[in-house]
N, C-alpha and C positions, 0 to 999 in steps of 0.2 A: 553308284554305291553310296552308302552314306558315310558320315563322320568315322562313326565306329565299325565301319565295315572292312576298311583297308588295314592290310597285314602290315605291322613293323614295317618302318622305314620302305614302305610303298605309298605313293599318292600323285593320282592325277587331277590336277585341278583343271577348270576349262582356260582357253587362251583369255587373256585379259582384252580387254577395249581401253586400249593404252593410247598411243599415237597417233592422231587421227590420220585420213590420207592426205588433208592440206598441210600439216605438219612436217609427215613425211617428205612429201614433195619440198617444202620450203627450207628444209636443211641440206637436199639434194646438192652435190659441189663442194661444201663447207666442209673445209678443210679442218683436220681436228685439232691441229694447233691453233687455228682461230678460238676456236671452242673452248680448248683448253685457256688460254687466255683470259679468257672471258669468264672462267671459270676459277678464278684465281691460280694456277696452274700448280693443283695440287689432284685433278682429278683425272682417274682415266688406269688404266691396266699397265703393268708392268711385266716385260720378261716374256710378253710375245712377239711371233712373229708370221707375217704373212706369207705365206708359201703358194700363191697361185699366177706368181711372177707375172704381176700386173701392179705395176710401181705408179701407174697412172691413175688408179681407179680409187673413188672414193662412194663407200656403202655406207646407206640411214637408211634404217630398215627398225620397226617394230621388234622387243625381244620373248621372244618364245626359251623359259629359260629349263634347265633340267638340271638336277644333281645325282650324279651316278657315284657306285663304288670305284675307287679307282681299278681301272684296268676293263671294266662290263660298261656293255653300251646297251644292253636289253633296253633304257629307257629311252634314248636317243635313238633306235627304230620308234619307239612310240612316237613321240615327240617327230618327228620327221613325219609319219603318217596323219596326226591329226591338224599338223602344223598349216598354214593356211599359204598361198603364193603370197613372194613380198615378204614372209617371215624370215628374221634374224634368228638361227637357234645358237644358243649361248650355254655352252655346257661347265660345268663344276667337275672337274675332275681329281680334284683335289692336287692340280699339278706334278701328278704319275708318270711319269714316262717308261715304266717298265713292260706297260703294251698299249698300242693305239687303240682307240676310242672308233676311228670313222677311218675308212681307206674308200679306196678307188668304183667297188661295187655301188657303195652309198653315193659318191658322188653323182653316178651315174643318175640315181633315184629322186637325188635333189635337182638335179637338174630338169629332170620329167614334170615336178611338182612346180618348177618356175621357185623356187625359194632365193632369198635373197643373199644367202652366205653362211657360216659357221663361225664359232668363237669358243676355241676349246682348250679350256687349261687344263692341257693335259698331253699326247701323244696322240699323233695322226701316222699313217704310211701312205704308201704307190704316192710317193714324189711325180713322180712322171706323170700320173694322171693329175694331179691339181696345178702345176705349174702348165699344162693346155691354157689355163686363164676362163676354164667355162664357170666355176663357182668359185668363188673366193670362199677362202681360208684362212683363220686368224691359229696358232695353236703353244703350245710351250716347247713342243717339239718332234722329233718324229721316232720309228721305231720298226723293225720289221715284225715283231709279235703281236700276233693279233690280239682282241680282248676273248673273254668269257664274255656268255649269255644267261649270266643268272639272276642280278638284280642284286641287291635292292636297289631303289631308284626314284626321285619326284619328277614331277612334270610341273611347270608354273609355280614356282617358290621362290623366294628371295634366295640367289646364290652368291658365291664370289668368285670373279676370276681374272687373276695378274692382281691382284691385292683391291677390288675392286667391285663393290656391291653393285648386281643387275637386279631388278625386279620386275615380273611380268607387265610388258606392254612399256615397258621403257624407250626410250629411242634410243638405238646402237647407232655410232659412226664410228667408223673406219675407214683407216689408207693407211699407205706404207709409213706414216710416223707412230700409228698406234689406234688401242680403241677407249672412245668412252660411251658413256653411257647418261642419258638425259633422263627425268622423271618429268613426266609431262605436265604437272604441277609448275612446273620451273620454267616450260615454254615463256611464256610473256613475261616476265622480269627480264630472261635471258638475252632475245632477241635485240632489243636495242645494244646491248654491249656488242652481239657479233657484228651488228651493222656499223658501230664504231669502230670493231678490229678494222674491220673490213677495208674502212676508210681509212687508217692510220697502215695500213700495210700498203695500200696504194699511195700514198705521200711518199712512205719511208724508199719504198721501191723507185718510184718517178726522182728524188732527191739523191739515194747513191748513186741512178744512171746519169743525173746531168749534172755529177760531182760537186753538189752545192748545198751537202747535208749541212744540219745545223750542228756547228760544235757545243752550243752551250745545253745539247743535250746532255751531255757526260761531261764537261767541264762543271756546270752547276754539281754533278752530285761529287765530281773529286775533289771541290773548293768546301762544300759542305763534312766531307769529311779529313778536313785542314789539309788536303794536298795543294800545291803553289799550282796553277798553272798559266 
């Protein structure tokens, strides 16, 4: 369809060439507190929470992103359908939780497709079926009412969610501390910072076990701010 072709607050744009798969791979494990860090630790979603009781698992995954009305997921079948394996899909719900977005059927679906997980500010149900641990699930919270199927609805547009701008082809990471979101623009700046987290978290860790952390880590900043110590 062209520009002027889509109705009101309908549009499907195609998926982005966001993340490439060395990319992907290369953030694979990275923890998102590392990230955050690195990130000045002002970036990343607030006010979800991961419900596929897997406190182990950490997902980077491309983002496939959608903005639905609250409470209708008509675009989020879309979006799941044209969505590719590996795909992150990241939905705007505008933080509704007066009916779920995705239950237990759709799970099912994503799983068939091999996608990579869900990110949904907003309301999910069938508890029971995402805590299996087969697809990970990020959301604001749950609900037993279902949605409507009527739209309106985008596919591939800059969204927001947990206070939190996604844009097509972004790179999502998540784990049970939380999720952010990378612009791939930002890869090669970034990356040296996480290899530094990386390194200073292996220090700090080897230094509390063999109890001979440095004090004038925190002494220097309470002498700086006139404490005696």
């Amino acid at each position: 369809m062209s520009e002027q072709a889509w109705p009101a607050g309908f549009r499907i744009n195609p998926r982005a060439n966001g993340a490439s798969p060395a990319w992907v791979e290369r953030f694979q494990g990275i923890p998102s507190s590392w990230i955050s860090d690195s990130m000045g630790r002002s970036i990343g979603t607030m006010g979800l929470a991961a419900y596929h009781n897997r406190i182990d698992l950490i997902v980077a995954a491309p983002a496939v992103t959608v903005r639905v009305r609250p409470g209708d997921n008509l675009m989020l079948h879309k979006a799941m359908e044209i969505a590719n394996p590996g795909d992150f899909i990241v939905v705007d719900g505008g933080g509704d939780l007066s009916q779920a977005l995705i239950g237990g059927n759709m799970q099912t679906t994503a799983i068939r497709k091999g996608l990579a997980g869900f990110v949904i500010d907003g309301a999910i149900r069938d508890l029971v079926d995402w805590a299996n641990g087969k697809m990970p699930i990020w959301a604001r919270g749950f609900t037993h009412r279902g949605p409507s199927k009527e739209g309106p609805g985008e596919i591939n547009v800059p969204v927001a969610v947990g206070g939190m701008v996604v844009n097509p082809g972004d790179l999502v990471v998540a784990d049970c501390d939380g999720v952010l979101a990378v612009s791939p623009s930002d890869f090669e700046a970034l990356w040296p910072h996480i290899e530094k987290q990386k390194e200073k978290e292996a220090k700090l860790r080897q230094a509390n076990a063999s109890e001979t952390p440095d004090p004038e880590r925190f002494n220097s900043i309470l002498r700086a701010k006139g404490c005696p110590v």
